[in-house]
C-alpha positions, 0 to 999 in steps of 0.5 A: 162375754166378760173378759177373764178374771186377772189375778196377777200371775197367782193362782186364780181359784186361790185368788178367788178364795181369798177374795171369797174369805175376804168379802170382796167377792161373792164366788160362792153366790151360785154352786151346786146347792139343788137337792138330788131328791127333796121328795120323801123328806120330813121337810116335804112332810105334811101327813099325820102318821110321819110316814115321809117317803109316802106323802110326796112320792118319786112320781108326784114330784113331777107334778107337785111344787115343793114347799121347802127346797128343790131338786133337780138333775146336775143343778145349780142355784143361787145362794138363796135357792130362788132361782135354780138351773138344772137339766132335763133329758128325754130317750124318746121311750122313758114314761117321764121326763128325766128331771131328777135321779130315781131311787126307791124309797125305805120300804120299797128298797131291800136294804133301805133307800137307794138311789138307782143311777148312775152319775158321778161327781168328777172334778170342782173348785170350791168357789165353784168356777169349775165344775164337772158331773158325768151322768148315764143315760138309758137309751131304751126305756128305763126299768123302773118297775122292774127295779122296784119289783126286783128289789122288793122281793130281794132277801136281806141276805141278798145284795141290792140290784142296781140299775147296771144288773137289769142288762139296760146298758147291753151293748153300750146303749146308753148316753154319756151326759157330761155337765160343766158349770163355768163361770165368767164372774160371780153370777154369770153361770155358763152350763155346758152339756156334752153328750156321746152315744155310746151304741151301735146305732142312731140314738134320739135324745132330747135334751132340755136346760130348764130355769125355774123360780122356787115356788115361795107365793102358794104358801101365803096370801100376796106373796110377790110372784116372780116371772119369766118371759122371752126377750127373743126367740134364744133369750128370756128375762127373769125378774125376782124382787131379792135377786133383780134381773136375770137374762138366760141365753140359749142357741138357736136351735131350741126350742123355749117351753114356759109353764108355772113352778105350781102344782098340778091339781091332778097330783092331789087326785083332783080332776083336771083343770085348765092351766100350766103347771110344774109338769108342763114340760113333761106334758109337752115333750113327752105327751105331745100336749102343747097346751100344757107349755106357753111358747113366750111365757110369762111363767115361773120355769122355762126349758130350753128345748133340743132335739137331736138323733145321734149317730153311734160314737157322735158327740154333741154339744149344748150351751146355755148362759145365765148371767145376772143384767144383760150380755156387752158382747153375744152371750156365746162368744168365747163360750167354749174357751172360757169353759176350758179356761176355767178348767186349766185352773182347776188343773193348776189349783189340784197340781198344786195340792197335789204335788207331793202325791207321786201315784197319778191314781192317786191323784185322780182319787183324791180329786174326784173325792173333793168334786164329790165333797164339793157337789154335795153342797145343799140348800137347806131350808126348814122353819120347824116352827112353820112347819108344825104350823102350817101356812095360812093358804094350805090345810092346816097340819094334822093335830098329830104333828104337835106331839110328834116328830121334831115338835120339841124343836121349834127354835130350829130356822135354818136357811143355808148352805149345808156339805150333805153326806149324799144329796140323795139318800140323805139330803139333810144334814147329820152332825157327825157326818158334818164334822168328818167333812170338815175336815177333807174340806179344811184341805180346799176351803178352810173358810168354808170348813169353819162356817159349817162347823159354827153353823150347827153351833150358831143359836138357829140350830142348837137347842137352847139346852145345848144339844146339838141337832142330830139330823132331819128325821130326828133332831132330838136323837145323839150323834158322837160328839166329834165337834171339837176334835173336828174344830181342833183340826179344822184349825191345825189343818189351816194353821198348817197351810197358812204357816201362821197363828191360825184363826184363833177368833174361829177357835174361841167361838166355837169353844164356848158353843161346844162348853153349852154342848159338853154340859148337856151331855153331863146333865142329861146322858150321865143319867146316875151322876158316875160320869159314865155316859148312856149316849143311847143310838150315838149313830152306830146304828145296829152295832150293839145286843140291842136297839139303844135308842128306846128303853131297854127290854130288860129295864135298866141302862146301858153304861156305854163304852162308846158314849163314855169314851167319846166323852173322855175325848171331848174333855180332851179335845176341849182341854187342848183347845183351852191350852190353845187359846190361853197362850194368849188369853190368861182365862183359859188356863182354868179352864183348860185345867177343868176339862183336866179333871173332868176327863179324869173322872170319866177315866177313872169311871170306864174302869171302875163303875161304883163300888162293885168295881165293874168296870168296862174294860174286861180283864178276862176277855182284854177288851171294852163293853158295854154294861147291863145294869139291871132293876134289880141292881145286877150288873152284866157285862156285854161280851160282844166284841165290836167297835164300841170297845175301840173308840177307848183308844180317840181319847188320847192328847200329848201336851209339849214341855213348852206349853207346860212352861208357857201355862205355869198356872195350869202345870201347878194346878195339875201337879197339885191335883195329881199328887193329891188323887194319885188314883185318877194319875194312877188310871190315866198314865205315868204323868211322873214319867215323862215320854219321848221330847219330854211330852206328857200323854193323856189317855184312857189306856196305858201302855200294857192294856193299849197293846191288849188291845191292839192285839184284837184290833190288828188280828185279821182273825178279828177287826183287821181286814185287808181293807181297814178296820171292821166295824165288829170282830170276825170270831163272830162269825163262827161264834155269834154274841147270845143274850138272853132275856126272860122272854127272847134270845138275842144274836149278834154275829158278824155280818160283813156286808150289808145288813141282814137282820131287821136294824136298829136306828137306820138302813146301814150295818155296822156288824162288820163292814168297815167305815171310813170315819172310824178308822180315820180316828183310829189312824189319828189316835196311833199317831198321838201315842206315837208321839208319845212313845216313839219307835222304841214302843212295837206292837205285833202287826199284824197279829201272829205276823212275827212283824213288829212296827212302831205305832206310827208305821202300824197307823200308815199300815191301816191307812194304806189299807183303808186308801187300798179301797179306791186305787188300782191293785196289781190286777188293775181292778178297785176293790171297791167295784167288785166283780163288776166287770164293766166298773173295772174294765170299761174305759167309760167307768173305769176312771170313775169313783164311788164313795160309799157309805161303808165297805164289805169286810173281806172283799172291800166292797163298796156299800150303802149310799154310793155318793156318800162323799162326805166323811169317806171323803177323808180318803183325800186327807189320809192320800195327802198324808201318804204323799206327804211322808213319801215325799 
């Protein structure tokens, strides 16, 4: 065993980032990077109606190689994904080998895919030293059948029935499976597995570490092939051409099965045919065939069999080693120490963090949602133009798949190291979801932060046309376009830590990437030329009267408030980057006053559209919406109260006096272009009137129509709940939005939880819950008007109260809500547990955190995908700001 790593007295994890930032080291070698499912992706996605959730199932993975990533439960890889560990588990009852988390399908789930465990990611380090994951295993058979018929027949009004509602846990008959990943050094893992049963009585329980090579020679003719084989009875040698030599290290008492990481001719439905396959362990353990394994090997996977019968309350213990060379000392001596060693630094890395954050649950919230942040780390490899291809030793593709989904996406390669917003429900990439991870990651890995934000940018991934690819299922769809507000805090969030100039190399990088990007979005989604933005989907999914990914049924187009407004707040944010990178370069002065201009236009635009001066602020109703606009040339204004009419209020940047006095060249320019169009300075602000410290305010919203519309956003007759903002005002839940056309009578009415009418766009609801990222901007766009106005500009909160707040206490006012989710209330209960008693109140959940997807909209509830860590990772930014000013 290696000795552990010196550091001098400093704080090891930051030394080990450092050294990761710095190319000294490679920490980040091996992490978390296996997929929770890679089945029922369009990656794995060979069919000719695009019907992905059918062409590998749930119980083919079993049996069927992958052909661009893995899966597996609690797993860890190397950076490369060739060679994976993860772990295996068998109650003695299951009809399979427990090898990957269940979950249904699209079609088969009542409100969409939905992953059927439970697990939760509980503590990480960036560089991966340490890391923690609790998973809970049936000790009866699990009740897969039942919860694919329960939920099949489930109403959409009905809620979506959870593996904790089948009455499997009765009587605490489960395992608690602890995993830990520690490592001695950059490619030296030790796995450690801690299971307790939690019954009333003597339990079996069959845990397997299994180590397998990603299958990457069945796809073409002489292909080297890696191998595994035994060294000894409690070692195996595994060789790979790229990653050399790797020794796995088990105990005594298991028992190593070897088979091939190849497909099962029978998973094809094909007749049986002599040999081992990727179901050899489960043929083994749970079949009894001993043909199906090799004691020795050779083989491309191995698992590492334990068998034990624990008694009620009994805790044990295995331990696995895999490590790049051979061992100097046993491979087991000073393993556990070294495991709680690392452990200790992970305490002394979040103390740190955290030592301005008083509330212990606090502390334990925002924690947990940096694991969270961390285990969702992917691999994620996909070469759309193989893909369309094919591989010369398979079935070339349907001809379909050349005209279909992603085909106009050839140039797309990558193979990399991506934060997925849930490795399960979506593990895959999303834009704006990885914008939003960026930032909570800024907080613990800034190096990495700005890594994923270039990568999206890099030429592998952005169309040549400048377009940013959505996500996996369709690449060619429209996401927010938040990269650079992310960018921007990306870099203030280290500039911040590191009390420096920041990484302006990072900035400008980016910066010209996200020029590419603006330009698409004025050449292709500004469809008449008004600099008013179509946008279409933009991600919101069912939000609006109709499906805004597909041509309207009325004819015409939509001039979006959303798409509009997110478009004024990229001009902004690209603006405050230029004046950023100009006080050092002179050239981005003209730039930065470009983006000036352009926001103007967009400005004036959303108030005013064309000579018929219908604008998308509605006087009458004190509120933004979207505009129909006919073939006929008529115009109809939306009146449908949602968070689309919300997002004017992102767009909103100060500029100090002293960055004025820094830029003369663009202070000029602006005072030259403001005097000549004293209608776009009229629009936008009172620039002649300077604010509180003599900052200027750039924003779609003056003082008076700001407070208009906070008194809807704040009214918890409307948008305010107890738990944040709602995603649509609660007055339609008595008085549903009506549409008519010529041939159907559209509805739109709140709906607080999850969906229940068919959805635009996705499985999720945006009628009415509320959802972390926006109301993570909504507290960010008050705190810029804030400084701006300062504590003599009050506005009513909540609406009705009586209680008037300055704007920055009315942002901590939304922030304490939103953090209200996740932390103990007075009762002791989380609201986002529910009624669920066990989650509340059983010592062996209670301390356990979920970050869903969104939240029901009265009660808190969490909802949609339970492990979506990603963007409602930014809890963990708004406690640091809560601790913050506490302190």
């Amino acid at each position: 065993m290696m000795a552990p790593h010196a550091t001098n007295g400093l704080d090891p994890e930051r030394l080990r980032l450092k050294e990761q930032a710095q190319g000294l080291r490679n920490w980040q070698l091996w992490g978390p990077y296996l997929s929770d499912r890679q089945w029922g992706t369009v990656r794995e996605d060979y069919s000719a109606d695009g019907e992905a959730w059918n062409h590998v199932t749930y119980e083919q993975a079993c049996s069927r190689a992958y052909r661009w990533g893995e899966d597996g439960l609690a797993g860890f890889c190397d950076a490369t994904q060739r060679l994976c560990l993860a772990l295996a588990l068998w109650n003695g009852e299951d009809p399979i080998l427990k090898e990957r988390l269940f979950g249904l399908s699209g079609p088969e789930g009542s409100h969409g895919e939905d992953v059927k465990e439970l697990y939760w990611h509980l503590d990480a380090v960036p560089s991966h030293a340490y890391l923690r994951m609790l998973y809970k295993y049936p000790q009866r058979r699990f009740p897969y059948e039942e919860l694919r018929a329960a939920n099949r027949g489930r109403a959409r009004a009905e809620g979506e029935f959870e593996l904790i509602d089948t009455g499997i846990l009765a009587e605490d008959r489960y395992f608690d499976v602890f995993v830990e990943y520690a490592k001695a050094d950059e490619a030296d893992i030790l796995m450690r597995v801690t299971v307790h049963n939690r019954g009333p009585d003597p339990a079996p329980l069959h845990v397997v570490p299994q180590l397998w090579f990603a299958n990457h020679w069945s796809w073409r003719e002489g292909h080297p092939k890696p191998a595994m084989s035994a060294e000894a009875l409690d070692s195996v040698s595994a060789e790979h051409r790229m990653l050399g030599e790797y020794t796995f290290h088990v105990e005594p008492d298991a028992e190593l099965l070897f088979c091939e990481n190849e497909s099962n001719p029978y998973a094809f439905g094909m007749p049986p045919e002599a040999g081992v396959y990727k179901d050899g362990l489960h043929d083994r353990i749970v079949g009894g065939w001993k043909d199906a394994v090799r004691p020795k090997g050779p083989g491309t996977k191995v698992g590492a069999w334990h068998v034990r019968t624990l008694e009620p309350g009994e805790k044990w213990t295995v331990r696995v080693r895999l490590m790049r060379g051979h061992p100097i000392l046993p491979p087991f001596t000073g393993f556990d120490a070294l495991v709680d060693l690392r452990r200790a630094e992970a305490d002394r890395f979040y103390a740190e963090l955290q030592k301005h954050i008083e509330d212990e649950d606090a502390r334990l919230v925002q924690r947990q949602a940096f694991a969270g942040m961390i285990w969702n780390k992917q691999f994620y490899k996909f070469d759309v133009y193989r893909w369309l291809r094919g591989d010369p030793t398979m079935p070339p593709p349907p001809p379909e798949r050349q005209h279909g989904r992603n085909s106009d996406w050839r140039h797309l390669s990558a193979e990399d190291i991506i934060s997925m917003p849930d490795k399960w429900e979506y593990p895959w990439f999303a834009a704006w979801d990885l914008a939003f991870h960026c930032v909570p990651l800024a907080l613990i890995d800034p190096a990495f932060a700005k890594q994923q934000l270039l990568l999206l940018t890099s030429e592998d991934y952005m169309h040549p046309n400048g377009q940013i690819p959505a996500y996996e299922w369709h690449f060619g769809d429209v996401n927010p376009p938040v990269h650079a507000w992310a960018a921007w805090r990306v870099f203030e969030i280290e500039r911040e830590m590191v009390g420096g100039r920041g990484d302006r190399v990072f900035l400008e990088r980016i910066f010209h990437k996200l020029m590419l990007n603006f330009a698409w979005w004025v050449n292709r989604k500004d469809a008449q030329g008004r600099n008013v933005f179509q946008g279409g989907f933009l991600g919101l999914d069912n939000i609006g009267v109709f499906d805004r990914s597909r041509p309207l049924p009325t004819g015409g187009y939509l001039d979006q408030a959303d798409g509009t407004a997110w478009m004024a707040m990229f001009a902004l944010k690209l603006m405050r980057i230029a004046l950023e990178l100009a006080l050092e370069d002179d050239v981005f002065q003209d730039i930065a006053s470009k983006f000036f201009e352009h926001f103007l236009y967009i400005a004036q635009a959303l108030n005013n559209i064309g000579e018929r001066g219908i604008g998308l602020w509605s006087e009458s109703d004190k509120f933004f919406h979207d505009v129909l606009n006919l073939p006929d040339g008529t115009m109809h204004e939306l009146k449908l109260r949602s968070m689309v009419g919300l997002i004017p209020l992102f767009a909103v940047e100060t500029i100090e006096p002293d960055m004025l006095r820094r830029l003369p060249r663009f202070a000029r320019r602006l005072d030259l272009f403001l005097s000549r169009r004293t209608d776009l300075a009229d629009l936008v602000s009172r620039w002649d009137e300077p604010g509180v410290g003599e900052r200027r305010l750039l924003s779609l919203l003056r003082g008076h129509r700001m407070k208009r519309l906070l008194v809807r956003m704040l009214d918890p007759a409307e948008f305010l709940s107890d738990y944040g903002i709602r995603s649509m005002s609660r007055v339609h839940a008595d008085a549903p939005y009506v549409f008519e056309t010529e041939h159907e009578r559209i509805s739109v009415g709140y709906e607080p939880g999850e969906s229940q009418t068919y959805m635009f766009g996705g499985n999720s609801n945006w009628r009415g819950p509320v959802w972390f990222p926006m109301n993570y901007l909504i507290v960010e766009a008050l705190e810029r008007f804030h400084g701006y106005y300062g504590n003599d500009f009050l506005v009513e909160c909540p609406t009705g109260s009586g209680c008037l707040m300055p704007l920055r206490d009315v942002a901590d006012e939304v922030s304490v809500r939103l953090t209200r989710l996740f932390l103990r209330n007075e009762q002791g209960a989380r609201p986002i547990h529910g009624r669920e008693h066990r989650l509340q109140a059983d010592p062996h959940f209670s301390s356990y955190i979920w970050f869903h997807e969104y939240f029901h909209g009265d009660t808190g509830v969490g909802l949609g995908a339970s492990h979506q860590t990603g963007w409602t990772g930014l809890v963990a930014n708004l406690l640091h700001k809560q601790g913050g000013r506490r302190s």
